[in-house]
C-alpha positions as CSV (number, residue, x, y, z in Angstrom):
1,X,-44.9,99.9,-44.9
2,X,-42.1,101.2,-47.1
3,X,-42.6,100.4,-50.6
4,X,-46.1,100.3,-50.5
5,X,-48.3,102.3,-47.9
6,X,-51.7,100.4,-49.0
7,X,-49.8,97.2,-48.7
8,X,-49.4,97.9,-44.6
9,X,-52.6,99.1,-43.9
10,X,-53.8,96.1,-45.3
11,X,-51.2,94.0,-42.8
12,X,-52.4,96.5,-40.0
13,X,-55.8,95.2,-40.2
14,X,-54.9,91.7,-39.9
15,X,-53.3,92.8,-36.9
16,X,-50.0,90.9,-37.2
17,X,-48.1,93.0,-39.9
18,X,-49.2,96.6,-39.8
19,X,-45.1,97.5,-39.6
20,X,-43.9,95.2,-41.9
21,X,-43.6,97.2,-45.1
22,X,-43.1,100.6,-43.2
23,X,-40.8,99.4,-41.0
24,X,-39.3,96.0,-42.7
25,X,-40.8,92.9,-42.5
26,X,-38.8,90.7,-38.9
27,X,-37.0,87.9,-40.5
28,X,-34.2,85.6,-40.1
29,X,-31.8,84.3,-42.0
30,X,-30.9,80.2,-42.0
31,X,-27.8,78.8,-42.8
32,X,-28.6,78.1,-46.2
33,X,-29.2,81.1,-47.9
34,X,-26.7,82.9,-49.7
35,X,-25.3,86.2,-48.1
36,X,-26.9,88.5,-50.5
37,X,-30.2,88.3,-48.6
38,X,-31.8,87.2,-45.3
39,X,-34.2,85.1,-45.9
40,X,-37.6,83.7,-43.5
41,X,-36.3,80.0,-42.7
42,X,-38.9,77.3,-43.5
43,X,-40.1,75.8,-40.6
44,X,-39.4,72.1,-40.0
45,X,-42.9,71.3,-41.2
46,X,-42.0,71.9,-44.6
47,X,-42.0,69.1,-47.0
48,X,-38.9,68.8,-48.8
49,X,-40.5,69.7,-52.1
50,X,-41.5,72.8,-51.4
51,X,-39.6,75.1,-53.5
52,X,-36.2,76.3,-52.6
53,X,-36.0,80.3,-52.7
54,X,-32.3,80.4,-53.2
55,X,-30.7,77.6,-54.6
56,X,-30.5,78.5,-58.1
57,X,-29.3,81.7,-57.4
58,X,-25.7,81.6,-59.0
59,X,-23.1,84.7,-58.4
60,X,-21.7,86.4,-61.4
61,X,-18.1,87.2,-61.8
62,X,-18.6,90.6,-62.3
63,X,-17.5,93.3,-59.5
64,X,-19.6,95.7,-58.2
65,X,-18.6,99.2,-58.7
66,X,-18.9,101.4,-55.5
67,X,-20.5,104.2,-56.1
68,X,-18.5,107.2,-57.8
69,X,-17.7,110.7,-56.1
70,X,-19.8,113.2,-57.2
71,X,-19.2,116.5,-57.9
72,X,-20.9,119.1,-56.0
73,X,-24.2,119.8,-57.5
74,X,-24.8,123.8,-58.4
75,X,-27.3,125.0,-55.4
76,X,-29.7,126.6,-55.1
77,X,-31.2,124.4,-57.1
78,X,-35.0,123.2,-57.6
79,X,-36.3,120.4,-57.6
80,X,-40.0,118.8,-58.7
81,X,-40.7,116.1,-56.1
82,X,-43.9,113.0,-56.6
83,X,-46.2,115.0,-55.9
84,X,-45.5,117.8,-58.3
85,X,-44.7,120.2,-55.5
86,X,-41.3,122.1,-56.4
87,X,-38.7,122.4,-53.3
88,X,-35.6,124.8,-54.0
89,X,-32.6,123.7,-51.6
90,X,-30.7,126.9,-51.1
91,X,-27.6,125.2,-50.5
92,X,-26.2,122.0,-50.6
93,X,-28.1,119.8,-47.0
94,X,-25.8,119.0,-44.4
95,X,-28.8,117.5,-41.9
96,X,-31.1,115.5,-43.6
97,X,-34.2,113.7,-42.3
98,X,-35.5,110.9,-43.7
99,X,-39.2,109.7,-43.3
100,X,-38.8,105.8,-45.5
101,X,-36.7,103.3,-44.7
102,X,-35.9,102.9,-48.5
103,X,-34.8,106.6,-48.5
104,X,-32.2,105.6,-45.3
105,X,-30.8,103.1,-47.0
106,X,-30.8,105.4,-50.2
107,X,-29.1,108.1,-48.4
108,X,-26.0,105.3,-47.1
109,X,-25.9,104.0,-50.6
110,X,-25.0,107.6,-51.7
111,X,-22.6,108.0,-49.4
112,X,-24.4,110.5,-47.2
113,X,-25.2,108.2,-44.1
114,X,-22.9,110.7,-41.5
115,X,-25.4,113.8,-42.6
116,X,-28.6,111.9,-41.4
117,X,-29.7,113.5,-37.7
118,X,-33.2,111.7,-37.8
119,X,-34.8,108.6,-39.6
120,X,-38.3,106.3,-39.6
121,X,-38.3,103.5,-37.5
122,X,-37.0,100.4,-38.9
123,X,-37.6,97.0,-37.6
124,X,-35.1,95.6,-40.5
125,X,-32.9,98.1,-39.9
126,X,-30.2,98.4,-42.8
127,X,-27.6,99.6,-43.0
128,X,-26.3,98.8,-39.6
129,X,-24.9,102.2,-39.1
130,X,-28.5,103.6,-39.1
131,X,-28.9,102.4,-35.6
132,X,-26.7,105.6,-34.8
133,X,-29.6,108.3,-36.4
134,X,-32.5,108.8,-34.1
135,X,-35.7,107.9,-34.7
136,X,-37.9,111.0,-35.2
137,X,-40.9,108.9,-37.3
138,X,-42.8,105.9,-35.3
139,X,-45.9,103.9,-36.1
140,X,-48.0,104.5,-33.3
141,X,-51.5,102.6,-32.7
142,X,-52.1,102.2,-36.7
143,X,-50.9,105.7,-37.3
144,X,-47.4,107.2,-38.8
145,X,-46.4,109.6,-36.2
146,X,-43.7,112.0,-36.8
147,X,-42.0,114.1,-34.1
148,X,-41.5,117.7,-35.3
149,X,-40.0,118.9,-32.5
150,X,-37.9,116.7,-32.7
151,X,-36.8,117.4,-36.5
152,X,-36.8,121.1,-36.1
153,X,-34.4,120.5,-32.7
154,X,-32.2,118.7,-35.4
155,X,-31.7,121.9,-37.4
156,X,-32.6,119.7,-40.6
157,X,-32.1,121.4,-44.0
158,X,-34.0,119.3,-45.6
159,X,-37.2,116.4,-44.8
160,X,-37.6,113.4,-47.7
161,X,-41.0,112.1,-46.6
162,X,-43.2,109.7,-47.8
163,X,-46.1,110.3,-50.4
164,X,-49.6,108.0,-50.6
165,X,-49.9,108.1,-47.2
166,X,-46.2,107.4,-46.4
167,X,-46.0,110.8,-44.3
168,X,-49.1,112.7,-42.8
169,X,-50.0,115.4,-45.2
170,X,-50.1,117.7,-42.3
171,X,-47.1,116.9,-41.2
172,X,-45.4,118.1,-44.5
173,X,-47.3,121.4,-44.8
174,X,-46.6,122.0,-41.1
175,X,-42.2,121.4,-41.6
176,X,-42.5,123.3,-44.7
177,X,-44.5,126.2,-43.1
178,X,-41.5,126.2,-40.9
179,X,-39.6,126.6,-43.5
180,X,-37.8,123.8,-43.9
181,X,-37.6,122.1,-47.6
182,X,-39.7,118.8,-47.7
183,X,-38.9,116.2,-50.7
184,X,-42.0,114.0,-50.9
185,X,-40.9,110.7,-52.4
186,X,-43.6,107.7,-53.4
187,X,-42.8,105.1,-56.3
188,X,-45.8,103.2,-57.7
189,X,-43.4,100.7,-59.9
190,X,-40.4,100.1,-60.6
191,X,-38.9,102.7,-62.9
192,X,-40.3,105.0,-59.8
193,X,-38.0,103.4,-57.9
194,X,-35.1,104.5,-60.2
195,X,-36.6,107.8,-60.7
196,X,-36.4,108.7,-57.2
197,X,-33.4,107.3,-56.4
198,X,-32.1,110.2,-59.1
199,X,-33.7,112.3,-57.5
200,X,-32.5,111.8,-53.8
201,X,-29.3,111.8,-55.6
202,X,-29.7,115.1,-57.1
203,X,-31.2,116.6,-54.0
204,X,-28.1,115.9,-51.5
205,X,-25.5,116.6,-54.5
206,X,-24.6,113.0,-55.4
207,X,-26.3,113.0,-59.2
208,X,-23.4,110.7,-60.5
209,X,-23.3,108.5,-57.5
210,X,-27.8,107.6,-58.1
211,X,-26.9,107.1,-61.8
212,X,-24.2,104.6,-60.7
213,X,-26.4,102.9,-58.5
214,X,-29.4,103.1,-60.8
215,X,-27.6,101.7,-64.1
216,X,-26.3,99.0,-61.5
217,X,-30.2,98.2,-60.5
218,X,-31.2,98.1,-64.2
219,X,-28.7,95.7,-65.4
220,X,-29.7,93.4,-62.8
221,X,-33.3,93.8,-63.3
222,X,-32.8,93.4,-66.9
223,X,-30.4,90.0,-66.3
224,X,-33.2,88.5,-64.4
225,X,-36.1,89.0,-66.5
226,X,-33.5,87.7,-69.2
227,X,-33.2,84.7,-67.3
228,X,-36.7,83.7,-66.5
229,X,-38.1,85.4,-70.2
230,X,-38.4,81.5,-72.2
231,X,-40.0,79.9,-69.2
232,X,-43.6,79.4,-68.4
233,X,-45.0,82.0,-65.9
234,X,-46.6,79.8,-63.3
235,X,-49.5,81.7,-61.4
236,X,-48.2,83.1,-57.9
237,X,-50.3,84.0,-55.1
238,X,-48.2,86.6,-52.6
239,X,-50.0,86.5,-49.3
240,X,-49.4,90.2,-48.0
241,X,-51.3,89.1,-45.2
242,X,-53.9,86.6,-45.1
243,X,-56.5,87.8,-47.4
244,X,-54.3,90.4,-48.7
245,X,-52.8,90.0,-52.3
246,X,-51.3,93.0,-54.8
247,X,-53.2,95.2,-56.3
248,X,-53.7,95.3,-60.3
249,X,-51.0,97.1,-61.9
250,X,-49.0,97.7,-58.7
251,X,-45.9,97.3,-58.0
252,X,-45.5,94.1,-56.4
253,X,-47.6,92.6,-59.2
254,X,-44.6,94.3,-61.5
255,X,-42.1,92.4,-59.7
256,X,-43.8,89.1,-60.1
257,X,-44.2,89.7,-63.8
258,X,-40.5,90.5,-63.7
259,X,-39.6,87.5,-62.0
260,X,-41.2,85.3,-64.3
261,X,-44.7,84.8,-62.8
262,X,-48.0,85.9,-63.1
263,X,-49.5,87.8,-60.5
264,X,-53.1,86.8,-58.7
265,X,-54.3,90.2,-57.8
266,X,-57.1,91.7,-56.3
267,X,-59.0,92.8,-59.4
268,X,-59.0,96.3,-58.0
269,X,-55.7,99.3,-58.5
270,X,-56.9,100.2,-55.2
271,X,-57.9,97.8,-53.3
272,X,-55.3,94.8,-51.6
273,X,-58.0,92.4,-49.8
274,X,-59.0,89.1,-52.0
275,X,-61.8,87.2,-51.1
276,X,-61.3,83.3,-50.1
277,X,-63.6,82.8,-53.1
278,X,-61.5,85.0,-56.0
279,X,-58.2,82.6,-54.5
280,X,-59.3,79.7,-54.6
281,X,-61.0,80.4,-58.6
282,X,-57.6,81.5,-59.0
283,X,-55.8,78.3,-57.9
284,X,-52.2,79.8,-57.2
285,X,-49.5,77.1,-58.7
286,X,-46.7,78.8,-56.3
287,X,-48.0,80.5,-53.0
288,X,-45.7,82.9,-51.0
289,X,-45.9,83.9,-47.9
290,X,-44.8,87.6,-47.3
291,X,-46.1,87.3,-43.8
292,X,-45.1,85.7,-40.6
293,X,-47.8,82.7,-41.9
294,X,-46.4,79.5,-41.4
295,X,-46.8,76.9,-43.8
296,X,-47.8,74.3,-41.8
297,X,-50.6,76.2,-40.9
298,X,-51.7,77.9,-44.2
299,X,-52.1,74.4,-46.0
300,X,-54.9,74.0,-43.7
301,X,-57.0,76.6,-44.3
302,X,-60.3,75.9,-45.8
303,X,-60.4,74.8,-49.6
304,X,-56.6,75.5,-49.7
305,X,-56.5,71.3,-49.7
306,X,-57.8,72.2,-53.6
307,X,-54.9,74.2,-54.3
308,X,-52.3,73.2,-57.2
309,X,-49.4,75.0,-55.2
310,X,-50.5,72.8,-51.9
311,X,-50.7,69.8,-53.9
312,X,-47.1,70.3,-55.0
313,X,-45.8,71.5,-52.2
314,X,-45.5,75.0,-53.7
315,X,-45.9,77.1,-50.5
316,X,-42.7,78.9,-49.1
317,X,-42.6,81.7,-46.9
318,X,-39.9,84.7,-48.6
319,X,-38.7,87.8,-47.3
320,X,-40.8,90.9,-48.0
321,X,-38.3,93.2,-46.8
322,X,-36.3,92.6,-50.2
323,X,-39.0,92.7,-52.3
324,X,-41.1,95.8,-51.5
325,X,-38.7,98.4,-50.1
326,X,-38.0,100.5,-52.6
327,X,-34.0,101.2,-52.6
328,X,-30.9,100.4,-53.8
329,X,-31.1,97.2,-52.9
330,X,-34.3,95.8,-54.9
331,X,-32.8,94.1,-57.6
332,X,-31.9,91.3,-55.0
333,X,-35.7,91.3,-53.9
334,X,-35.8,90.5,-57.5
335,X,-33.4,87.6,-57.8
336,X,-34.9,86.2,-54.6
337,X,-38.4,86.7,-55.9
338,X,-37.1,85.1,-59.5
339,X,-35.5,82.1,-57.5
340,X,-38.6,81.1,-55.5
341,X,-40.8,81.3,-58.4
342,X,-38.5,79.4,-61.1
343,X,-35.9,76.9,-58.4
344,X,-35.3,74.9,-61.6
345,X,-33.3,78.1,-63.0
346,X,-30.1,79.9,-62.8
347,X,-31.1,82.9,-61.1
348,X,-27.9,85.7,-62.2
349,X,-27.1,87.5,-58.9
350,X,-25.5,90.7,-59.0
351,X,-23.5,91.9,-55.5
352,X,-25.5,94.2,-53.1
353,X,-25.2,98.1,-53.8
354,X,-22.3,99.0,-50.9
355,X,-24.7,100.5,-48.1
356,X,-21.9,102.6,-47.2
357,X,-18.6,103.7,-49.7
């Protein structure tokens, strides 16, 4: 529940997903797809038809810049986190905690992997190297439960925690009563994402190593919604978890939009259940399946018989991992995203932020 903390309690209530978004959705990747992503592989039930979420995705020529060195930022220095709350950083951190996933991987991406000493638990744990940092947050019974001790022991200089739910509100006011700075982090859409990115950046001194990686993200983002902007925008139901779609105006429905579809939501900005009703009125051309749903079995659901994406063999399970978590690396959620939702186009693929310089 990493990108989106609504999102997992909504896959916690169905029982079978209530890590997925925190802690990575458990997926693996078949032969097939291309290296830039793993990706769920289709069970043998699938009819051929069903659409192929990477085979029009097509490489470009272009290198990948690593990320440039960045000159020391001037500390102390103070900084206005997501929730409007300003955190001064007396000096440059040297131990950093980090509460998201998508922060983990930011923190690598910058270059800053070897000054992590604590980190959420990940169940798609990237970078590989992150296996080294202990965990000091856990989901626990429904509930994020972050060890303090634990982070205190650590001697952290500075906490980047989760906002909208992502961290325990009392968990923040109790590291910062100990007086240790706490960045709270939360991006409701995509330009979020980039804004906070910048932000980590400037935080742990690496300003011109985020705008790297951020003017790397836009041009990708831009290239694909380039590439899928003349072609019709098919409805697309993403299955959460069953019964669970994206909210209006959030930020998975942004990233359909972006990769050429249009989003069935809920028909609430809060609320992530649809009815079996609402779906079925809504008759999803492409259905994904975010979940660990198999195919096979979600054809058979009541009234789904009646659906235009069942009757063309539109159903596909994808990786949700790559799509929600909000890091460096979501412009390949997007190609991935773009490629199961138009397989009859080139897809441009840019090459994967270096998790670690």
């Amino acid at each position: 529940m990493d990108a989106l903390r609504p999102i997992s309690r909504a896959r916690h209530l169905v029982a079978t997903l209530g890590l997925a978004v925190l802690l990575g959705a458990c997926s693996a990747a078949p032969a097939a797809t291309p290296t830039l992503v793993p990706t769920t592989p289709l069970p043998s039930s699938v009819p051929t038809a069903v659409p192929s979420i990477s085979a029009s995705v097509t490489p470009t020529d272009s290198p990948t810049p690593a990320p440039t060195a960045s000159p020391v930022a001037a500390f102390p220095q103070t900084l206005t986190d997501d929730e409007g709350t300003q955190v001064t950083l007396a000096a440059q951190p040297a131990r950093i905690v980090s509460l998201m996933p998508a922060v983990t991987e930011t923190l690598f991406a910058l270059g800053v992997g070897d000054e992590i000493v604590g980190k959420a638990q990940d169940l798609t744990l990237y970078p590989p190297q992150a296996s080294a940092v202990p965990d000091v947050e856990k989901f626990d019974n429904g509930a994020v439960a972050v060890d303090v001790e634990k982070i205190v022991a650590a001697k952290a200089d500075l906490v980047i925690a989760g906002g909208n739910y992502g961290t325990p509100a009392d968990t923040v006011a109790k590291l910062r009563s100990l007086g240790i700075p706490v960045l709270v982090v939360y991006a409701p859409n995509v330009a979020g994402v980039m804004s906070d990115i910048n932000l980590i950046g400037k935080a742990v001194g690496k300003a011109d190593s985020a705008t790297a990686i951020t003017t790397q993200m836009q041009a990708a983002f831009d290239a694909v919604k380039a590439a899928v902007a003349s072609a019709p925008a098919p409805r697309v139901y993403y299955e959460i978890g069953e019964g669970y779609a994206p909210a209006d105006g959030s930020f998975l429905a942004e990233m359909i939009t972006d990769a050429g579809g249009t989003p069935i939501t809920t028909g609430s900005t809060t609320k992530w259940d649809i009815s079996a009703e609402k779906l079925l009125k809504a008759d999803p051309q492409i259905v994904l399946l975010a979940d660990f749903s198999k195919v096979a079995d979600a054809v058979k659901r009541p009234g789904w018989s009646t659906l235009t994406a069942v009757k063309n063999h539109a159903v596909a399970p994808i990786d949700d991992t790559m799509i929600s978590r909000p890091g460096p690396r979501l412009f390949l959620g997007l190609q991935l995203l773009a490629a199961a939702i138009h397989p009859e186009l080139t897809i441009p693929q840019e090459s994967p932020v270096p998790a670690v310089p």
